[in-house]
N, C-alpha and C positions, 0 to 999 in steps of 0.2 A: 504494500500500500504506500501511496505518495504522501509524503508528510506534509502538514499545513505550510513548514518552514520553506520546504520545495515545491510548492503549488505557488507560496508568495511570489520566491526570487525567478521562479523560469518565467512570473507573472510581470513582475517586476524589468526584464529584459525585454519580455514584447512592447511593455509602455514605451521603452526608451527605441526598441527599433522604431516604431509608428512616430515619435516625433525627427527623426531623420530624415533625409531626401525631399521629397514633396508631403512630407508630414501626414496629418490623419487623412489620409481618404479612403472612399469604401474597395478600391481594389485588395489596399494593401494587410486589409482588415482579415483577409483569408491565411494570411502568411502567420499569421498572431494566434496562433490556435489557441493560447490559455485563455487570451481575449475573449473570444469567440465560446470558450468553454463556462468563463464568467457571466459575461452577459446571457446566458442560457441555453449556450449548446447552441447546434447547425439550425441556424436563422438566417432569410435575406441580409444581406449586408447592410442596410438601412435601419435595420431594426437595433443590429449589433451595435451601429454608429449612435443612433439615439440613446441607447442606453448608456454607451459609455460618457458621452456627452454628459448627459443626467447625471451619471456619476462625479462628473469633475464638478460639476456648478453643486452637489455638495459638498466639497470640501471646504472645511472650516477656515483655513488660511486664505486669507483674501489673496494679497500680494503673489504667494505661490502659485494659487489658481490661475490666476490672470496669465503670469508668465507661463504657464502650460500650456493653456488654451492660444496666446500667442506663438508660441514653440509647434503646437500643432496646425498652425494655420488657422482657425477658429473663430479668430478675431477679424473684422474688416479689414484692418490695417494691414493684417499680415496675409487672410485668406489668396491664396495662388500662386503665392511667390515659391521659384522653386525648390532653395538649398534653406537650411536651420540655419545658416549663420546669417542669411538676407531678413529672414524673419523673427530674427533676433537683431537685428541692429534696426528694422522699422519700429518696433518693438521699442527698444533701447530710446527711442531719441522721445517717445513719447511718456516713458517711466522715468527717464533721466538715470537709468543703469547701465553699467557695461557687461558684456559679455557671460563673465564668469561668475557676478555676481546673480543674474539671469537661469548662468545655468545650476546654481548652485540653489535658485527659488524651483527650477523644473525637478530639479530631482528630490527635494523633500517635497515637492508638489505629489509625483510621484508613488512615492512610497506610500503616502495617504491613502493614494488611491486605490493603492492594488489591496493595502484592507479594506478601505469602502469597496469594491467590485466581491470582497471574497467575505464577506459579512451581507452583503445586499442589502445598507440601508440607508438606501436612498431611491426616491419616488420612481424612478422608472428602473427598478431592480423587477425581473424576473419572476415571476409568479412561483414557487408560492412562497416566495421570501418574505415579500410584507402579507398581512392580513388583506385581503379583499372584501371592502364591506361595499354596500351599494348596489349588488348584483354581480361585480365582481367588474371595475371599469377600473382604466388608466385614464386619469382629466389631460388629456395632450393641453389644454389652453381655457380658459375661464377669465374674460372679459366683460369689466360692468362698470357703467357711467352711472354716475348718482348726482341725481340733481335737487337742490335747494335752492327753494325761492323764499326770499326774506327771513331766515333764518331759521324753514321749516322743511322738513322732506316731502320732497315731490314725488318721487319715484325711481325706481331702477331702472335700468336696461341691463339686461344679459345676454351675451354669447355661450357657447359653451361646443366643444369636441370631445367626445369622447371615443378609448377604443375599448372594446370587449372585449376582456378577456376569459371570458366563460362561454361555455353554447348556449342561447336560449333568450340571451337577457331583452327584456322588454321595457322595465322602467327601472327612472332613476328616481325617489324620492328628494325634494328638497325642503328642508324645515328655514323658516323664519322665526325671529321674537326680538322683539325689544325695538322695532324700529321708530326712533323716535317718540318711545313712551306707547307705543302701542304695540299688538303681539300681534293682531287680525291682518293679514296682506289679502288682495287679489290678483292672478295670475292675466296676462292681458295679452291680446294678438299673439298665442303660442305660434310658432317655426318649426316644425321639424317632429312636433310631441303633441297629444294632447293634456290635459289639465283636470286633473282629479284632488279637491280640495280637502282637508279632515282641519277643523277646530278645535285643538286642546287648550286646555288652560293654560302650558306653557306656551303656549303659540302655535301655528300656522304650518300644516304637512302638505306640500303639493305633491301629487304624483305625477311623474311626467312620464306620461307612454308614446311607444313609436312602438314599429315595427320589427319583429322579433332580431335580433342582432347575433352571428357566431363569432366564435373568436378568433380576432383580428380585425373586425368589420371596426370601421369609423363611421362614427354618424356624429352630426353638428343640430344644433338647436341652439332656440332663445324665446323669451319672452319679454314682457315688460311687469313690473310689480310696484302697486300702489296699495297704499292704507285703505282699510274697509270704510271707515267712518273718513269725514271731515273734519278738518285739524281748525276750522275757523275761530274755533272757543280756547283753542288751546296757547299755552301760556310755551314762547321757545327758550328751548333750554340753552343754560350758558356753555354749554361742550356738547358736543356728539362724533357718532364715528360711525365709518361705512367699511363694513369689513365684512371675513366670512373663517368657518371655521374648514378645517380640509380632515374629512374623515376620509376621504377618497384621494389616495396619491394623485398629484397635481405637480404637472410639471412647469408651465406658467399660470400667473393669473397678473391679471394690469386691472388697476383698479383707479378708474377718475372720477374725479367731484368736482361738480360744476355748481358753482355759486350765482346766482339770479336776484338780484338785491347787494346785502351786505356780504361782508367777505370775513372771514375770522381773519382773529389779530394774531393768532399761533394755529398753526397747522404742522401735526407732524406724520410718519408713516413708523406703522410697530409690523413686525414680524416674529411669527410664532410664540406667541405668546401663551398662557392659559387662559382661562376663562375670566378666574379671580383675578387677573393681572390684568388684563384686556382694557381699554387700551394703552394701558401708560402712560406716561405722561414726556414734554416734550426735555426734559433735561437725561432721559435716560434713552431716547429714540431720536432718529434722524429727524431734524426738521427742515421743512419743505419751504420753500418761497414762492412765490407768484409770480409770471412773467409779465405780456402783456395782454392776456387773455383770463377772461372770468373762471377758470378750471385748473385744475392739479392733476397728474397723471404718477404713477407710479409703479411700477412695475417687480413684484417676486417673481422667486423661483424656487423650489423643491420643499412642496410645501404636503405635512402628511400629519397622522396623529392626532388629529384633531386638535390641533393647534389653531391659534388666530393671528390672521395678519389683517390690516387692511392702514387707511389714513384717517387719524382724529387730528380733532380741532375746538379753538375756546374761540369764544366772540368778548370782545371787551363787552363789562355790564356798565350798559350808560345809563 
């Protein structure tokens, strides 16, 4: 039997051959066989490539990440160029690093990795490495504009992809609560799904059916989501936040707020948070500025566990 120690390092050698040459592309992904053995065995080459991808955007280390995904081509800046050391010095003039210090961030980048690939945890790892709850989906993208007029929620948009990875699946549940001091939502102009509602006390179950899905199928949907009641009586509050929780491995979500009226005086973005914690507050989370437009955009990645991300915000109390 192959020992973990020996599944790392011969794992650990294919990372370092694929950032060589023309760096990660999907030919060279067949030559990696540990690779290929991590991300779950003989899969299209695409498949392989996404998941490793996945993989790198969780690694903890920012700085290292970066230079890797640079080192592999990944990055705009460096995507097509053909030798490591042209893509290391496109690289370089933008970090303001040389070389060796570059490669000395690729390879503890690296080593990360080949335990996140041989642990699988992270959001687009391999079935059945994480829990599958939901019917059994992979979220490829979840995208929602949230809009507020005069310092009160108007409503959602969502996008959403999903792929299946079970045979059979037919719907996705989505639960709401708390928006804006109320739990009751309605589903509106469904895309792709229809819309089956349940009211609990802690809030708001939609069921979202389509057409039976096997695995591998992608199917995309959206809706729009508005409050049951009218907010005309209601008093706005001095904070609120548009976010969501990911019990369903999620490998993007972009999340914007469009402000219609006043604008909060502090706006920041939290990522994965718990629930008690949710949404933090802006001295321990990034905070966000406005450009020259009424809205904030913000964009995660590997998001799982029923964690919370999204972007909160205060309004000064005049």
């Amino acid at each position: 039997m192959i020992s973990r120690t020996s599944k790392k390092n011969a794992l650990i050698s294919d990372l370092v051959f694929l950032r060589k040459g023309r760096g990660l592309t999907t030919d060279r992904l067949f030559v990696a066989s540990t690779v290929e053995e991590a991300c779950g065995g003989p899969q299209p080459a695409e498949v392989i490539r996404e998941r490793l991808v996945s993989a790198i955007y969780a690694l903890s280390d920012v700085e290292s990440r970066d230079a890797l995904l640079a080192a592999y081509g990944l990055l705009p800046l460096t995507e097509g160029l053909p030798t490591l050391a042209a893509r290391r010095r496109a690289y370089g003039e933008v970090a303001k690093r040389g070389p060796d210090t570059l490669a000395d961030r690729e390879d503890a980048a690296i080593k990360e990795l080949a335990l996140t690939l041989l642990t699988a945890y992270y959001a687009g790892s391999p079935v059945p490495a994480l829990p599958i709850p939901h019917g059994g989906y992979l979220m490829d993208y979840l995208v929602i504009t949230t809009i507020y007029r005069d310092r009160m929620f108007s409503e959602h948009q969502q996008r959403r992809r999903i792929t299946s990875l079970v045979d059979g699946a037919a719907a996705f549940k989505y639960a709401s609560s708390n928006v804006s001091g109320s739990a009751r939502t309605v589903l509106l102009d469904p895309r792709g799904c229809t819309v089956e509602t349940e009211y609990l006390p802690g809030g708001s179950v939609h069921t979202l059916r389509f057409p039976s899905l096997m695995r591998g199928d992608v199917h995309e949907f959206g809706f729009r989501e508005l409050l049951e009641h009218s907010e005309a009586d209601d008093d706005a509050p001095l904070s609120d936040f548009a976010g969501q929780s990911f019990e369903t491995p999620t490998l993007v979500y972009g999340q914007e707020v469009v402000f219609l009226g006043d604008k909060p005086s502090v706006i920041w973005a939290y990522h994965n948070l718990s629930r008690v914690e949710r949404p933090g507050t802006p001295l321990k989370n990034e905070v966000l500025q406005f450009g020259n437009s009424d809205s904030l955009r913000k964009e995660f990645r590997q998001l799982y566990g029923g964690l919370f991300s999204g972007i909160a915000w205060q309004w000064n109390s005049d």
